[in-house]
ZANURO-376099 format. One record per residue (C-alpha): x, y, z. Coordinates in steps of 0.5 Angstrom, whole numbers, plus 2048, in hexadecimal, padded with zeros to 3 digits. Example, Ala and Ser with C-alpha at 12.3 -4.5 7.8 and 13.67 -1.06 7.14 Angstrom:
% residues 2
- east_north_up
- 819_7F7_810
- 81B_7FE_80E
***
This chain:
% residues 114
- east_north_up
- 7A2_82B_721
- 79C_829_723
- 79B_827_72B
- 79B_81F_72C
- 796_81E_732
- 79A_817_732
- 79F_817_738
- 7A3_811_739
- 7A7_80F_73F
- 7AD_80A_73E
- 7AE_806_744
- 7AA_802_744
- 7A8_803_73D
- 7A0_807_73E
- 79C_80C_73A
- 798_812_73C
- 792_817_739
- 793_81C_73E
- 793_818_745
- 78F_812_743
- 792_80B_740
- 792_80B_739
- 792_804_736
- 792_801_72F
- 78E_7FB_730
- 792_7F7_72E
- 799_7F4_731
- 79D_7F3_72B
- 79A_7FA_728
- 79D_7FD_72F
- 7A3_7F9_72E
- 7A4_7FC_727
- 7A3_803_72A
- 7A9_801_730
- 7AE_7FF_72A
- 7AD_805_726
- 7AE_80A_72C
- 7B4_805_72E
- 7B7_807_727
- 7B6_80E_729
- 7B4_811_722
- 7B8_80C_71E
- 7B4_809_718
- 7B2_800_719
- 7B1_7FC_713
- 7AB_7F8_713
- 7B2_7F1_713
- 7B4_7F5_71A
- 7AD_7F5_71D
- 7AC_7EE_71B
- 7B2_7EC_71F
- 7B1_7F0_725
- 7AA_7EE_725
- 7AA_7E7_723
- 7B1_7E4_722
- 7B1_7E6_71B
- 7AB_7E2_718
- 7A9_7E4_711
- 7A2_7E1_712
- 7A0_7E8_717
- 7A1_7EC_712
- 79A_7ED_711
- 799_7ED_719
- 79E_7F2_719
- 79A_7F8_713
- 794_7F6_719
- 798_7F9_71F
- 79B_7FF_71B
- 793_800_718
- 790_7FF_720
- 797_804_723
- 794_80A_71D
- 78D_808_71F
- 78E_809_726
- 793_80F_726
- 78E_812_721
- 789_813_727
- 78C_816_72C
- 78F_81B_726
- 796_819_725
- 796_815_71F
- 79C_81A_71C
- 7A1_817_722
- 7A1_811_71C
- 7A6_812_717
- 7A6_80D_711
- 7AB_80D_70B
- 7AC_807_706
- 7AA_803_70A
- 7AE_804_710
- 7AA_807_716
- 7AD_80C_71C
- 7AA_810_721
- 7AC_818_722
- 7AF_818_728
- 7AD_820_728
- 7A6_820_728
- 7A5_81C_72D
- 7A6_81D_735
- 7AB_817_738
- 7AE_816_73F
- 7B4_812_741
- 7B8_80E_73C
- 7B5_80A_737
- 7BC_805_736
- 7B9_803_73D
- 7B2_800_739
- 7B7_7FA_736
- 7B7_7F7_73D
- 7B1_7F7_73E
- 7AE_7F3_738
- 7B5_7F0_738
- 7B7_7F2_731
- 7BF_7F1_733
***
């Protein structure tokens, strides 16, 4: 499989290329990446997403197709596009293609998804 260049750090949630800060721009496309991470390779429907990060309102459906637009755009630069893993609607990072260290359950704190 290919070699991701991303490394993600669980606690507190933060992103690496090599031994810089990696940043998606934008707060929300961070967030979304954090709770994909958080579900460990497990797939999110856009209705779970939107309830994680607006409290389930439908009218961020088209907020939400910007931020998975924006987290391609921004992986596809650093070359690591291929961590993204789509199917019918439902999107999931390969937690094998890419470096992590602590536990990703610990991200949920953090952003106080629980």
């Amino acid at each position: 499989s290919l070699k991701c260049p991303l490394r993600v750090q669980c606690s507190p949630f933060a992103l690496f290329v090599g031994d810089k800060p990696f940043d998606f721009g934008r707060g929300r496309t961070i967030e979304l990446f954090a709770y994909l991470i958080y579900k460990e390779g497990g797939f999110c429907t856009n209705g779970e997403l939107l309830g994680i990060l607006w409290g389930g309102d439908p009218d961020k459906q088209g907020y939400l197709r910007q931020l998975v637009l924006d987290l391609q755009k921004c992986l596809r630069e650093i070359g690591a596009e291929h961590i993204i893993v789509k199917k019918y609607g439902k999107i999931g990072v390969d937690m094998k293609a890419i470096q992590y260290e602590g536990e990703p359950a610990k991200i949920a704190e953090e952003y106080c998804w629980i």
